[in-house]
C-alpha positions in Angstrom: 90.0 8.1 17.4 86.6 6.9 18.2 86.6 4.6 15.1 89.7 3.3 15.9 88.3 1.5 18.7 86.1 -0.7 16.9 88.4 -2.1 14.4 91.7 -3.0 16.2 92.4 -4.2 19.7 91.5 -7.6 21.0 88.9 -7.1 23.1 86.4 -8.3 21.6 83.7 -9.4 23.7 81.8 -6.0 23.0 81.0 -5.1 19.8 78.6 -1.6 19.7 78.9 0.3 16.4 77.0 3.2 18.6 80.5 4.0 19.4 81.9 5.3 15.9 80.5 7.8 14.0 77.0 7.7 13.2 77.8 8.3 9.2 80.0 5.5 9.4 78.0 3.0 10.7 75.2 4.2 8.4 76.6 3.2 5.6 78.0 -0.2 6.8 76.4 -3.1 5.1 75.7 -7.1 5.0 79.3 -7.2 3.8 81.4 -4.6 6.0 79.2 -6.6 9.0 79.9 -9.5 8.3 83.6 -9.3 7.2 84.0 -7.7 10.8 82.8 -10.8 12.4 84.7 -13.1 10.6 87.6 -11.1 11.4 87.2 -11.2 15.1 85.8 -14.4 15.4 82.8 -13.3 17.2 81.4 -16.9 16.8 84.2 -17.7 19.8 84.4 -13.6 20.7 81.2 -11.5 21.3 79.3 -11.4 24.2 77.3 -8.4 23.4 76.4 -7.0 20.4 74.7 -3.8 19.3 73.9 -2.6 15.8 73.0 0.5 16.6 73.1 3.6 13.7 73.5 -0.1 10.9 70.3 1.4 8.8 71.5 -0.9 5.7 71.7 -3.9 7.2 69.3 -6.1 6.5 70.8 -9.1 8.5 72.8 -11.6 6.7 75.7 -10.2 7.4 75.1 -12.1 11.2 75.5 -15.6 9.6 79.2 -15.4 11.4 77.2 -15.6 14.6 75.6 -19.1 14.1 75.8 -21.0 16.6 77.6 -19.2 19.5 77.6 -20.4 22.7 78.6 -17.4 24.4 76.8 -14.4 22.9 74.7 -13.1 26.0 73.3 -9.6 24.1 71.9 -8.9 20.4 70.6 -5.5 20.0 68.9 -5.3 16.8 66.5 -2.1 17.3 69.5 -0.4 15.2 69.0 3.3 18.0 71.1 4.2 20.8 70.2 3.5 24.8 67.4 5.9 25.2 66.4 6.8 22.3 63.1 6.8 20.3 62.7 3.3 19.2 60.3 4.3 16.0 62.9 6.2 13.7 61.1 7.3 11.1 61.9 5.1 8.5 61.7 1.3 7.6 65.2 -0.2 8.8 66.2 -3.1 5.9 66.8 -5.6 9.0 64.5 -8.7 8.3 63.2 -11.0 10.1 64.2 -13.8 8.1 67.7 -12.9 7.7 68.0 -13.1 11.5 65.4 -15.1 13.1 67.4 -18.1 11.7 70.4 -17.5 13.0 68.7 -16.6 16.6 67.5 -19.8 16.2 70.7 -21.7 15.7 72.0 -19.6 19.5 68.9 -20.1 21.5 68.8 -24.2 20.4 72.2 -24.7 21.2 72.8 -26.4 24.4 74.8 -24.5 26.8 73.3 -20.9 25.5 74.8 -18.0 27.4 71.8 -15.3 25.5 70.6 -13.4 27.7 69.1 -10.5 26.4 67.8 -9.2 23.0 66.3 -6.0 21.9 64.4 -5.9 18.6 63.7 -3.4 15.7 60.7 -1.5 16.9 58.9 -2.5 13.8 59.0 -5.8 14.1 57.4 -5.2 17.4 54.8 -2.3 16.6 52.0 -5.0 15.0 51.6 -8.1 17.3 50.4 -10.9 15.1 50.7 -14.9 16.5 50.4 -16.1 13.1 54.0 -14.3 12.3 57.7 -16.0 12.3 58.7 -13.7 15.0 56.3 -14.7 17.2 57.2 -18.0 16.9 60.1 -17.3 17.6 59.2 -15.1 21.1 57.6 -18.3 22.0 60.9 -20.3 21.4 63.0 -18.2 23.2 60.4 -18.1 26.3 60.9 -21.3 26.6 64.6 -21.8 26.4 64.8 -19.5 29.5 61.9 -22.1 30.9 64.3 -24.9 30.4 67.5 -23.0 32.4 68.0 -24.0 35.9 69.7 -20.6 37.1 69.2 -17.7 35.4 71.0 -14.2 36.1 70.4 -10.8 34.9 72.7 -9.5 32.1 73.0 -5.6 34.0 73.3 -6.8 37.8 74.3 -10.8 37.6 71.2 -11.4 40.5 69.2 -14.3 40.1 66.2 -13.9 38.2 63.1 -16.4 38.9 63.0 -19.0 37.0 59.6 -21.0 36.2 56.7 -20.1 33.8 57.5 -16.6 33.4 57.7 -15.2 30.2 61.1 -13.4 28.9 60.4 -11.7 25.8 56.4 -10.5 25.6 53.7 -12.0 23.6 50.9 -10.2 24.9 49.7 -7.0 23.0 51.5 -4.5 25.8 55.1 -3.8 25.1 55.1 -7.0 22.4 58.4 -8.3 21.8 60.4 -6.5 24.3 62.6 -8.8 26.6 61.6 -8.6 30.2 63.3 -9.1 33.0 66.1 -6.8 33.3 67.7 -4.0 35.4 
């Protein structure tokens, strides 16, 4: 029944595949991902996704996601709340499969993202030279530009100003800060 709940219904503004079975989700791919989008219309849908147990995905699959103006959570590090970010093996997730459509959300005027979590390995070597830093740097300062910013967990006001949201510096690089 748990598997059920992600594929019918029309609430669609969360869309975790944590919550069917692990096997399951393992084996979904680029395809499967992004047939489910389309089908929902998450463009116009999803507020908060989370790709968590999606081993085989290495990203395209989120091309149905250009553009939205209302997602407000992407969890890419592919685990569970709490669990041990380094699993063990390479997850196919690139960042050139993603970063581009990230791109297309965070420029969009009006963006409701909020928060992100990235695939511990694209965090575990912190180089400034590299696309996703570039893209950290982007994203900073889209939450720069926002006049009233709130957190995703509690809806409080966060400050607003020079302060940077996802982390360039060499401690805990690339994790979004910030949050409850």
């Amino acid at each position: 029944e748990r598997s059920a709940a992600i594929v019918v219904g029309s609430q669609w503004d969360v869309l975790d595949f944590g919550e069917i079975e692990k096997e399951l989700a393992d084996e979904m791919t680029d395809d499967d991902i992004e047939k489910v989008l389309l089908c929902i219309d998450a463009v116009n849908n999803v507020k908060r996704l989370k790709l968590t147990n999606c081993f085989r995905i290495t990203g395209a699959g989120l091309e149905p996601l250009r553009g939205s103006a209302i997602i407000e959570q992407i969890d890419l590090s592919i685990v569970g709340e709490h669990e041990n970010p380094d699993i063990g093996q390479f997850p196919m997730i690139l960042c050139n499969r993603v970063l581009p459509i990230l791109d297309s959300i965070v420029e969009r005027g009006g963006c409701a993202l909020k928060h992100i979590q990235f695939p511990f390995l694209w965090r575990c070597v912190p180089s400034t030279e590299s696309d996703f830093h570039s893209f950290c740097r982007r994203y900073n300062q889209m939450w720069r530009n926002r006049e009233t910013i709130r957190c995703l967990g509690c809806n409080n006001r966060l400050p607003t100003g020079g302060n940077q949201w996802i982390e360039t510096g060499v401690y805990r690089y690339g994790t979004q800060r910030h949050t409850c």
